[in-house]
SEMI-15755 format. One record per residue (C-alpha): x, y, z. Coordinates in steps of 0.02 Angstrom, whole numbers, plus 50000, padded with zeros to 5 digits. Layout:
SEMI-15755
XYZ
...
//
This chain:
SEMI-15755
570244592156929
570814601457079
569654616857156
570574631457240
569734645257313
570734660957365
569784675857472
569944694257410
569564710257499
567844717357429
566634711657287
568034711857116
567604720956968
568734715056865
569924698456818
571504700956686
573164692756655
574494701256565
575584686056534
574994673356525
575964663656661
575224677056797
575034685256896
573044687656882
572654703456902
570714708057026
569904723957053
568934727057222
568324739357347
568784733057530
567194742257629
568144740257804
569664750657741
568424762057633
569814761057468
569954751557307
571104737357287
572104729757166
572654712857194
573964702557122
573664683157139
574864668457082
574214656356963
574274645057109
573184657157215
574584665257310
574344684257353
575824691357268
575514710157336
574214723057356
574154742657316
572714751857390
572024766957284
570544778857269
569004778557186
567854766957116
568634750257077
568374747556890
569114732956769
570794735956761
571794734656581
573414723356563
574624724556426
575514707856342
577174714356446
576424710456602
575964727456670
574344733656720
573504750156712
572314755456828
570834770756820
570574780656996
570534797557076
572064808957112
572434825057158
572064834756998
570594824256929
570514807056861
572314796256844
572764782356744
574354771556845
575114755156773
575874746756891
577284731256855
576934712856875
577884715057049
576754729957120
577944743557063
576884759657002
577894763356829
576784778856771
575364789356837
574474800156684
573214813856721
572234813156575
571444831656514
569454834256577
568294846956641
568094849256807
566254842856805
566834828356732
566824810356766
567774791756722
566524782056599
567694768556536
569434768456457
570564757056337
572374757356315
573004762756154
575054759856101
575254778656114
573884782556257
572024779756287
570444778556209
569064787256391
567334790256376
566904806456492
565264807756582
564394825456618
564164819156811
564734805056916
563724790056868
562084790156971
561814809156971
560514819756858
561494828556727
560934842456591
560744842356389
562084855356404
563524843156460
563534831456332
564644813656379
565954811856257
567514801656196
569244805356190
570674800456109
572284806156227
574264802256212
575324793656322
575304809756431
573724811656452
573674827356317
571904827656217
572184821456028
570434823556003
568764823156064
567034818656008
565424823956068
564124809156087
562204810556032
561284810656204
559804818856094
559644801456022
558924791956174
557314788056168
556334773056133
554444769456080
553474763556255
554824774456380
553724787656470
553944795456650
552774793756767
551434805756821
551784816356966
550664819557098
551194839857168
549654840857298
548424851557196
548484840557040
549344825656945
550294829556785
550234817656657
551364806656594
552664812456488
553974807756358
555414801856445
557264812756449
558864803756473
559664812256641
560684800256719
562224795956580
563264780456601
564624770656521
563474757456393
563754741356493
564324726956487
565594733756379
565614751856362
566994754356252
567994743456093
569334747955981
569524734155821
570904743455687
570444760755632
568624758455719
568024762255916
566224755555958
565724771156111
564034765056196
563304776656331
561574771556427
560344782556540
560254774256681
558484778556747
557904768556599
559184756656521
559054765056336
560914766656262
561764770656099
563194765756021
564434775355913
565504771455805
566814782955773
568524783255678
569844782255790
571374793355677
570154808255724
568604804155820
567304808055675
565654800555695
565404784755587
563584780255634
562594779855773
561794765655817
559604765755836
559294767656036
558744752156109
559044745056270
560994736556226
561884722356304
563354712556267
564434714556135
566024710656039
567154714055918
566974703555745
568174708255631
569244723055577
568184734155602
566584726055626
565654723755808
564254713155850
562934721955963
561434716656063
559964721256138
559004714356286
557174720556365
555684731656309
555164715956188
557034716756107
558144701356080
559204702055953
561084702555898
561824713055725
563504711755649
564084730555613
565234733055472
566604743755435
565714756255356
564314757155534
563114748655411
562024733955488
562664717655381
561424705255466
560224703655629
559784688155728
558404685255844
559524681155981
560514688456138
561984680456218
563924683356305
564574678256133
566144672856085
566964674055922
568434661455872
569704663555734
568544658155576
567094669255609
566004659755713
565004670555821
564224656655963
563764659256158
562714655956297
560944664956283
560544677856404
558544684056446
557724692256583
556544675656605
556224664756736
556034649056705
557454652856564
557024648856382
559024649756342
560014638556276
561984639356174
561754644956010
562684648255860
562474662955744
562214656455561
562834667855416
561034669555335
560184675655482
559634658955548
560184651255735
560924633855763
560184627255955
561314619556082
561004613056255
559604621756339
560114632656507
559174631856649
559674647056790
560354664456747
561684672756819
563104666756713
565114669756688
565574677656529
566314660256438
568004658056366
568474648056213
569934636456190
570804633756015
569794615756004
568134625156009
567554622156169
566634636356257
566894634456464
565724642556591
564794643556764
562874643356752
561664635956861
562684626456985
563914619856884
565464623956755
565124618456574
566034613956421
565304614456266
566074607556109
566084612055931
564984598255918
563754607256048
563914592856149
563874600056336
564864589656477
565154596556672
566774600656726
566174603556901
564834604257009
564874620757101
563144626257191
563094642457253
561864653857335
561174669757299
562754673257183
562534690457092
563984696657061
565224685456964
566704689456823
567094683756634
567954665856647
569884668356621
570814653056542
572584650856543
573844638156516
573784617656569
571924622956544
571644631056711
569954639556725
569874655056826
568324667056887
567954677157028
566274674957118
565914686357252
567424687857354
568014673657309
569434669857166
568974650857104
570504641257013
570064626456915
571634615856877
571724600956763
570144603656641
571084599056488
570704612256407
571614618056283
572564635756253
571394651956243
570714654256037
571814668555949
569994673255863
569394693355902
568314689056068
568824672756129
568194678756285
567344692456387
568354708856335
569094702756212
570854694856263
571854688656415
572194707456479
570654712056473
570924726456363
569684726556209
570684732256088
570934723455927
572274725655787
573214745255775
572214759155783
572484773355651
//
């Protein structure tokens, strides 16, 4: 196996591939030049080009073509650019918003976008009055529709803000009010068929919801209980598996079609799903020492133990069509088989890592990840091609665009 390490401007946000051949697409913000970047890199780890933009750098979304769309500011609001495989910007959309609005997350659709609109920009103290919302917009940016989302719902049993001391007296302690709204994260936004799973979070606390709406004409399906909500993936035609993580939760349930829970395990992982249904992935707590270890998600409720993982900070895995789940955790990038049999690919120490991306794997089995500022190519594995199942990987697919079968 051969290592290559290629340097990138800023800490990436984001990793995608259009085709599958390359280029690989990275999202980061270069501090020195004070702009986002979008980077191009060759399979071999070649910078193919660079196009500086503004705004915050989030994931960007590929299409199958090759292209790659991009979310950032411009001169009437928030734009949506795809660019081509050789750096040429094909379209720039302004998509329809209120001034006071802000980017949450986006998909692309075949005929336009699926955004979720904030009441502020992330990190500032909004009002019941400005709801966040989702929208469903065409290929111009026009507003098919657009849904409200519950903000009334979040709350959870334990979540109280402090007292405050004013000088004369200290007020008591009082039932906590989302203020500060956010995209749901890690993945604020999935589209499988005629279904969209919207999650939005208040950041001063880490309570979310998640709705699920129709996506023909934005109605409300359900809305999930508020709980504090991690990863989560798409299962099915319409179906999405959603965790929670912290304030005693840990636990993953399968939503149906119909927004109807089907079954709940006592489990919380970056899961993966391959083509026959198997829902399996690394666990993921907020322990230290770490009580994790690579599960699988049994039909009847019940959880099937792997390899126990030591560490935390962990890339996303991906999942190759012989079942083997790949990933970095704790010094070194795994494989795990079907069998659950774990082997090392590669020792790879590194310090103080925080901030690392969803393990892309393309063909001839080459594993590829960003950590830091770093873009790490793995060559040789022998792994086999990604799974065709509904979340073979982080996001969903290759292009990093979570969006699963045709919307209605």
């Amino acid at each position: 196996m051969r290592l290559r390490r290629v340097s990138v401007p800023g800490q990436v946000r984001g990793v995608v591939v259009g085709d599958p051949t390359g280029p690989i697409f990275l999202t980061g913000y270069d501090r020195d030049a004070q702009t986002a970047v979008l980077t191009a890199v060759d399979p071999a780890g070649g910078t193919v080009w660079r196009h500086e933009y503004q705004g915050r750098p989030g994931s960007p979304r590929a299409l199958s073509g090759g292209t790659v769309w991009i979310a950032h500011s411009g001169p009437d609001g928030h734009r949506f650019t795809e660019l081509s495989a050789d750096g040429e910007v094909l379209h720039a959309v302004d998509a329809e918003h209120e001034p006071h609005e802000h980017f949450g997350a986006f998909v692309v659709l075949p005929d336009g976008f699926l955004v979720t609109w904030l009441p502020a920009d992330p990190g500032r103290r909004t009002s019941a009055e400005r709801p966040p919302r989702a929208a469903r917009h065409d290929r111009g940016g026009g507003t098919v529709w657009s849904t409200p989302l519950p903000v009334e719902r979040l709350s959870f049993p334990g979540v109280v803000e402090a007292g405050v001391h004013t000088g004369w007296e200290t007020r008591p302690m009082r039932p906590w009010k989302p203020t500060m709204i956010a995209a749901g994260r890690p993945e604020p936004l999935l589209v499988s068929g005629d279904r969209a799973l919207v999650g939005i979070t208040d950041q001063s606390s880490g309570i979310g919801i998640c709705a699920v709406l129709d996506t023909a004409d934005g109605r409300v399906v359900t809305v999930t209980p508020p709980g504090p909500y991690g990863y989560k993936a798409i299962a099915g035609a319409g179906a999405f598996l959603v965790g929670m993580q912290g304030y005693g939760a840990f636990t993953a349930t399968l939503y149906g079609r119909d927004g109807h829970p089907v079954q709940t395990w006592p489990s919380h992982a970056q899961w993966l799903v391959d083509r026959h249904g198997t829902i399996s992935g690394p666990e993921s707590e907020n322990v230290l020492p770490s009580n994790s270890a690579f599960r699988i998600l049994e039909p009847d409720g019940s959880l099937r133990g792997g390899p126990p993982l030591g560490g935390y900070y962990t890339t996303h895995p991906a999942l190759d069509a012989d079942g083997t789940a790949v990933f970095w955790r704790d010094g070194r990038i795994r494989a795990i088989g079907p069998d659950l049999v774990e082997r090392t690919l590669l020792d790879l120490p590194a310090n103080d890592v925080v901030a690392m991306s969803r393990i892309v794997l393309l063909p001839q089995g080459l594993v590829a990840f960003r950590m830091d500022r770093e873009l790490l190519l793995l060559h040789d594995t022998g792994l086999a091609e990604l799974d065709s199942g509904p979340w073979p990987c982080g996001a969903g697919n290759l292009q990093g665009n979570p969006v699963a079968g045709p919307p209605s």
